[in-house]
C-alpha angles and dihedrals in degrees: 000000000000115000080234092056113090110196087194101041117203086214118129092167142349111194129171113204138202116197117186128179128265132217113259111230096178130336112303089014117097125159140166111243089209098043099103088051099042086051086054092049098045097046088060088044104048097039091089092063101022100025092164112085123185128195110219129210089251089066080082102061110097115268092251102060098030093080111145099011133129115244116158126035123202117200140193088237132329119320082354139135144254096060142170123215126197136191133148102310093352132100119169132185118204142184125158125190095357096053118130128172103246099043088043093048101041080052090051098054099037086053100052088049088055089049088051097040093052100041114109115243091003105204094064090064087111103192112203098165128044106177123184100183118166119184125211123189125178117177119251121239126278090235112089088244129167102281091199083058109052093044080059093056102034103042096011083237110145128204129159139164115209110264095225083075090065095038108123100350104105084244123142111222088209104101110228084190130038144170132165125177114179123172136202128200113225136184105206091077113016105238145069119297091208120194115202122180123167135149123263154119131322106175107322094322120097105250149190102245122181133167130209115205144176119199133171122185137190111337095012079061099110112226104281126266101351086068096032107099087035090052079044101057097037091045081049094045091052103041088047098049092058095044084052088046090045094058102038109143122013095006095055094040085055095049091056094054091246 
């Protein structure tokens, strides 16, 4: 197995998004005129490799406040993943625990030609966001242990509040809730590399959950589709370098089943 191989993936989700604009019908109202149309062609274009559609309950929200969100998933076979999403200017691809680079990334890039190839008057599918996100959880541990610690020694991400703020005020410096969002700008490509962790929930166990991501918008969006699959691969390569960076030692030793 490739160092690079985990047999137990952290991974909860990995999800590429395309975000377009939308045209604005009075302040706080945006829709996309083709939308209706764009969700019938690419229902005939995609069953062959997500034959499965479901409605969701936002399909029910009024086209004019319902920009940007998800409307319409598209599956491999019932309750299953990979998946694609649409809603009005948004397109989303999706896999979970089966997820590995190459299929996802062949997915991705047959699925946003499809979006180009079904949207009415292409050229006016103007992408101002491109999002590859990808979310890890592990659960903490059962013992009541120093959070701030152990995110040290797990992700070599270090955050610390001076003691002398906990001296003598019956506070614990343990946080019980936690949330950190940085963001990098980059330039290849031209975007932000962002890092999120948090605590939270996997299952029904409190976890350490953080998400890599690597988003461009407006001008850093590369000409679609000619710099889509280029944009793809370097956003991955670097995602994936500081995931890879993040676990090194017993993480990583536990990812790959030693």
């Amino acid at each position: 197995m490739s160092s690079r191989e985990l047999k137990n993936k952290p991974l909860v989700e990995a999800i590429l998004e395309i975000r377009w604009a939308l045209q604005e019908k009075a302040p706080g109202f945006a829709v996309d005129p083709h939308y209706r149309l764009l969700l019938g062609r690419l229902f005939d274009r995609l069953h062959a490799d997500y034959p499965v559609h479901e409605q969701l309950d936002t399909a029910n929200i009024p086209d004019e406040m319902a920009g940007h969100t998800v409307q319409h998933r598209f599956r491999v076979a019932d309750g299953e993943w990979p998946l694609v999403q649409l809603g009005p200017g948004v397109f989303t691809v999706n896999d979970t625990s089966r997820y590995i680079w190459p299929d996802f990334r062949d997915r991705a890039i047959k699925a946003t030609q499809h979006l180009f190839d079904c949207y009415p008057k292409a050229a006016s599918l103007n992408v101002n966001t491109l999002l590859l996100r990808y979310i890890d959880a592990i659960e903490l541990p059962s013992t009541n242990g120093d959070f701030l610690t152990y995110l040290q020694n797990m992700l070599k991400v270090s955050v610390n509040l001076p003691p002398t703020f906990f001296e003598n005020t019956n506070v614990e410096s343990s946080p019980v809730h936690f949330q950190l969002h940085q963001a990098f700008q980059c330039a290849a490509p031209a975007g932000q590399l962002q890092l999120r962790i948090a605590i939270g929930q996997k299952g029904d166990r409190p976890a350490l959950i953080w998400e890599t991501i690597m988003q461009s918008s407006h001008a850093e969006v590369p000409k679609m589709l000619d710099n889509f699959e280029s944009w793809l691969d370097a956003s991955h390569k670097l995602v994936n370098d500081w995931f890879f960076k993040m676990i090194e030692g017993e993480l990583h030793r536990r990812f790959r089943g030693e």
